[in-house]
KEGUMAR-160401 format. One record per residue (C-alpha): residue in three letters; x, y, z. Coordinates in pm, whole numbers, plus 50000, padded with zeros to 5 digits. Layout:
rest,u,v,w
ALA,X,Y,Z .
...
//
This chain:
rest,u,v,w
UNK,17554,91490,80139 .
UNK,17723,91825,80120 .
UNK,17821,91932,79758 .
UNK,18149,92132,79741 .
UNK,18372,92308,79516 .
UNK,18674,92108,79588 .
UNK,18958,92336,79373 .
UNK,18867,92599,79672 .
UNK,18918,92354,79918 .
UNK,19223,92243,79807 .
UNK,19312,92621,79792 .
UNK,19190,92694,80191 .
UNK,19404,92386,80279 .
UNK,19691,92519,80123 .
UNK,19672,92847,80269 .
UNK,19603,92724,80604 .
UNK,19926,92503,80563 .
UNK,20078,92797,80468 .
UNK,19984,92994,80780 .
UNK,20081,92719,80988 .
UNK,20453,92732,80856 .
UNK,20447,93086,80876 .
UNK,20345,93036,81253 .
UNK,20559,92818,81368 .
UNK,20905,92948,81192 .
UNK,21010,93232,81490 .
UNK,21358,93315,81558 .
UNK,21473,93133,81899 .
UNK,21400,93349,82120 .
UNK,21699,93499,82363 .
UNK,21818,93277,82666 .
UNK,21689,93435,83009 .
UNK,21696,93275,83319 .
UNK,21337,93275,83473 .
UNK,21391,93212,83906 .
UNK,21147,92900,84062 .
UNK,20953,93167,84217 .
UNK,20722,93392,83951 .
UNK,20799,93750,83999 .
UNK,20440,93844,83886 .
UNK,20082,93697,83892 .
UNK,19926,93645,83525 .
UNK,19680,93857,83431 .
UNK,19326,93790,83225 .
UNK,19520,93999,82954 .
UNK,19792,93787,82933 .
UNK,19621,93442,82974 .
UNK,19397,93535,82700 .
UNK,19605,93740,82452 .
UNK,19610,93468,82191 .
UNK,19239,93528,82146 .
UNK,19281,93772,81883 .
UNK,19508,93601,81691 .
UNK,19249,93251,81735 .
UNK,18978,93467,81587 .
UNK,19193,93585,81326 .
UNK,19234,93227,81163 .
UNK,18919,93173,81292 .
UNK,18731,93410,81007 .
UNK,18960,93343,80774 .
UNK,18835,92955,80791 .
UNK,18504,93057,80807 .
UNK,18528,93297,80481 .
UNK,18656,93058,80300 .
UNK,18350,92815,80393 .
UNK,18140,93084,80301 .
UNK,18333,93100,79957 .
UNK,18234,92739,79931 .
UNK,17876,92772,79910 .
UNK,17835,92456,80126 .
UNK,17445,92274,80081 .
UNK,17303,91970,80204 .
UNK,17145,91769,79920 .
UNK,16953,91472,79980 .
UNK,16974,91201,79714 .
UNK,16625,91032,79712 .
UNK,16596,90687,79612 .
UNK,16393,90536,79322 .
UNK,16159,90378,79528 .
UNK,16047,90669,79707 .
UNK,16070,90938,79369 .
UNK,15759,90984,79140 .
UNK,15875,91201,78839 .
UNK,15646,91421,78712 .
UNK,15351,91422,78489 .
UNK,15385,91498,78140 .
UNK,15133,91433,77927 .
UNK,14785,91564,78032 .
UNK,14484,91726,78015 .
UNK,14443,92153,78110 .
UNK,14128,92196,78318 .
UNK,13989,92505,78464 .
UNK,13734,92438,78715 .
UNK,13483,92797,78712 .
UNK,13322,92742,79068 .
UNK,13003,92987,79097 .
UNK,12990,93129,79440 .
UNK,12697,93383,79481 .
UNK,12494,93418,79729 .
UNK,12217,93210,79597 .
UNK,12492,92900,79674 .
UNK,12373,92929,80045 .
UNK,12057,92676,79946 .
UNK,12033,92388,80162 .
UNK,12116,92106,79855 .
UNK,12107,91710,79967 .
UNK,12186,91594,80297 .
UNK,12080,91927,80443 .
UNK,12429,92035,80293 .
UNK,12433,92408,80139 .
UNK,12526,92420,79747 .
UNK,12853,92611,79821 .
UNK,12962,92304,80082 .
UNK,12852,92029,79787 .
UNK,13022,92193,79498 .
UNK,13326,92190,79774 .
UNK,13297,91824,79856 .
UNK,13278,91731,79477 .
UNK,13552,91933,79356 .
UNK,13772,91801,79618 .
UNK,13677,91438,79505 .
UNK,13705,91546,79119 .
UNK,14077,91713,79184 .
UNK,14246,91439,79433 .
UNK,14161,91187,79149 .
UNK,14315,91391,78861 .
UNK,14680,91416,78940 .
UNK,14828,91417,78600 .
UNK,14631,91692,78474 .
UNK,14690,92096,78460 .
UNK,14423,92234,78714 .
UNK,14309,92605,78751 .
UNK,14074,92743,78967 .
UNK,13853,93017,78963 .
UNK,13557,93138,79168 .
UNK,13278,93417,79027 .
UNK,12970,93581,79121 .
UNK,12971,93962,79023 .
UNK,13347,93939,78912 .
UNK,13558,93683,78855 .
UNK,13915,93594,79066 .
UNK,14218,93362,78967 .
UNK,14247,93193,79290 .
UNK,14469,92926,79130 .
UNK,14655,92943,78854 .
UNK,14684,92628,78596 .
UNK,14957,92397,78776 .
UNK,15062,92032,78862 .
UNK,15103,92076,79262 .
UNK,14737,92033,79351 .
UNK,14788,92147,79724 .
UNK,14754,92480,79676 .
UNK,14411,92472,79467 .
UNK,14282,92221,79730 .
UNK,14344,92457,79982 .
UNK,14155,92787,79786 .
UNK,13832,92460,79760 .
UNK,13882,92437,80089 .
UNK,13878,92792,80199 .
UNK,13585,92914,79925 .
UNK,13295,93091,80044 .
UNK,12977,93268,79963 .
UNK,13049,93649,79858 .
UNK,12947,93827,80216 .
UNK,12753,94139,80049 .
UNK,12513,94228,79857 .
UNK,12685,94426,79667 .
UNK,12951,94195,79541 .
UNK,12665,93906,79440 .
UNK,12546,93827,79048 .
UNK,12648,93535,78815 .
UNK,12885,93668,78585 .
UNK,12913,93383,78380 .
UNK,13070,93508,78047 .
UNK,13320,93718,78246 .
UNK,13440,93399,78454 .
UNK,13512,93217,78107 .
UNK,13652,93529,77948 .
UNK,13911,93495,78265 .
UNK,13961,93134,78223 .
UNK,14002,93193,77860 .
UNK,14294,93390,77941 .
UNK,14421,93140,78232 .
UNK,14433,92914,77917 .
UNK,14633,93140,77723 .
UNK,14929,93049,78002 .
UNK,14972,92674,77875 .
UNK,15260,92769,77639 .
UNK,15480,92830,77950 .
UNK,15467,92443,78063 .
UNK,15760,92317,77870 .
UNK,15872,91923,77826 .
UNK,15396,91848,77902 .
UNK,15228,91667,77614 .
UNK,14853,91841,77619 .
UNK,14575,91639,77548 .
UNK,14298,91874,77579 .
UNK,14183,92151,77721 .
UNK,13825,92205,77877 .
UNK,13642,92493,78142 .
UNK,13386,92333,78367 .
UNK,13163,92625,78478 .
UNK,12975,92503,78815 .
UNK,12638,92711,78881 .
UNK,12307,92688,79017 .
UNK,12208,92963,78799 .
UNK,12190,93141,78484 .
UNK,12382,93454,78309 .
UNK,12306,93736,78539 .
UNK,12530,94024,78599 .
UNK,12534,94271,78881 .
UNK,12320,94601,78782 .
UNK,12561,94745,78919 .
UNK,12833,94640,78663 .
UNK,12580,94792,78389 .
UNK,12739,94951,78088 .
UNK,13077,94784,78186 .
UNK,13165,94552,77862 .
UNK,13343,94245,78043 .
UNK,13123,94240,78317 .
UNK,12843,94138,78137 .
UNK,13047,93954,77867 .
UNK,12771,93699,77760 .
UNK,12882,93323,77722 .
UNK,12915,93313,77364 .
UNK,13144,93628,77344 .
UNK,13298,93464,77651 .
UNK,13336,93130,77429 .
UNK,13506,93270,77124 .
UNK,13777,93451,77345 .
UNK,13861,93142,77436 .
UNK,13849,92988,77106 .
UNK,14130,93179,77014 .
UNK,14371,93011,77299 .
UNK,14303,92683,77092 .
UNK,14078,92352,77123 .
UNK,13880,92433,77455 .
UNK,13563,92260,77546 .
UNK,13353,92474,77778 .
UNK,13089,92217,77978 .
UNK,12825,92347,78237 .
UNK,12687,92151,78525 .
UNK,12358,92251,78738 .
UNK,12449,92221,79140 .
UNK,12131,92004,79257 .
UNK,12259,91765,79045 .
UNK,12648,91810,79057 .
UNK,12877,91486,79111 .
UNK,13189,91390,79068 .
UNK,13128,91130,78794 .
UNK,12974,91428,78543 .
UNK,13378,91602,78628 .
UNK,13523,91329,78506 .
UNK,13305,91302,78235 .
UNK,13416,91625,78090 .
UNK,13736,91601,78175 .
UNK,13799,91269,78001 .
UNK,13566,91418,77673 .
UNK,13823,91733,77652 .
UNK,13890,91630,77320 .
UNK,13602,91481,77173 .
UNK,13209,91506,77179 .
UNK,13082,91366,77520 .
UNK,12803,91160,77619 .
UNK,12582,91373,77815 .
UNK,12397,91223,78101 .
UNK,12105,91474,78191 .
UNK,12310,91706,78456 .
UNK,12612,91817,78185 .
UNK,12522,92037,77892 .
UNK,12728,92202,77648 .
UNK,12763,92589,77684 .
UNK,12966,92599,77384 .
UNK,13272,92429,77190 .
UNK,13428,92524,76845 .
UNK,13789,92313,76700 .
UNK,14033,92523,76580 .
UNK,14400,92474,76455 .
UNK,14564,92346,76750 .
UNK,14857,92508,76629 .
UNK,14740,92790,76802 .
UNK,14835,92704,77139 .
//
């Protein structure tokens, strides 16, 4: 389907009538007598001298399909269109990836590739929600910001790796959740989505432990409950912490369907810290 301004069109085909009139209203031209026998041979130039003319008309039809602004628009059926989501939960998954994620974990599987395989799981399984992504070990990076299209953050899961030097390793905890903190702070932009809850699920095999090379730098060794009151200021955010030997898909879901009120703990989910505020706030 192609949608068009149709008062231009109606103005192109009146012009082009108009041409057309113009075109073919010549003077007769004057009677000469023309013998059987040609008195020269045709030329290229004069067998093809009503090319310029052609291409004349010929950009003034296609200037005025340009003025159109033609577009094909394909009109999807209700069978085959899934609105979007809009009510949901926001959920920042804080993925630890230092170098100490290189452990062989079960199956013979490193830590890095399980947290991978679970997050995967946890994500494909959470379609109506708001999902972030960040990964940390001496800093902290944004590799997907909170959205509904999930391709994009499966892709960063599937593309997330161990930090390659030494240099760049440490568990920066409190400075991951100071930048999911402010991930969180984006929610007010998603217009017309009814939010449920909010929660940060910090994934580590470790504890708070900053590079020493970061020493005497203030948000890069941010402890968690600093961390935690930064983002009690973006609104009602539960921030949940799950050890990587024992990291599953079920304790994910767990957390993400507690957002909003006290969860049941099995033994691999702990609390790191939650406070309620007004959730006017966000």
């Amino acid at each position: 389907m192609i949608g068009l301004d149709w008062t231009v069109l109606a103005l192109v085909a009146a012009a082009a009538v108009f041409a057309y009139l113009l075109k073919s209203h010549r003077p007769p031209a004057p009677f000469l007598w023309v013998p059987s026998t040609p008195l020269f041979t045709p030329t290229w130039k004069s067998r093809w001298s009503f090319l310029p003319q052609a291409f004349f008309i010929a950009s003034l039809g296609l200037g005025a399909l340009a003025a159109l602004d033609p577009r094909w628009e394909t009109l999807l059926s209700s069978e085959t269109y899934t609105p979007p989501p809009t009510k949901g939960i926001a959920l920042c998954l804080i993925l630890d990836r230092s170098g100490s994620m290189t452990a062989k974990g079960r199956g013979g599987k490193s830590r890095i590739d399980q947290l991978k395989i679970q997050s995967q799981a946890f994500v494909k399984k959470r379609p109506q929600d708001l999902l972030g992504l960040i990964a940390f070990a001496r800093s902290a990076e944004v590799l997907t910001p909170l959205t509904l299209d999930h391709q994009d953050l499966l892709h960063a899961l599937q593309n997330l790796q161990v930090v390659p030097q030494k240099e760049q390793d440490g568990t920066a905890i409190g400075y991951a959740i100071y930048k999911g903190a402010e991930m969180m702070g984006a929610i007010q932009a998603f217009t017309g989505y009814t939010l449920k809850g909010m929660a940060m699920i910090v994934v580590t095999d470790g504890l708070q432990d900053p590079n020493p090379l970061d020493a005497g730098k203030r948000l890069r060794n941010m402890d968690i409950e600093e961390a935690s009151d930064k983002a009690a200021e973006k609104g009602f955010i539960s921030i949940f912490s799950i050890s990587i030997p024992s990291c599953s898909i079920h304790s994910m879901h767990l957390i993400a369907n507690s957002s909003s009120k006290p969860p049941k703990k099995p033994e691999d989910v702990f609390l790191l810290y939650k406070r309620r505020i007004n959730s006017e706030n966000f």
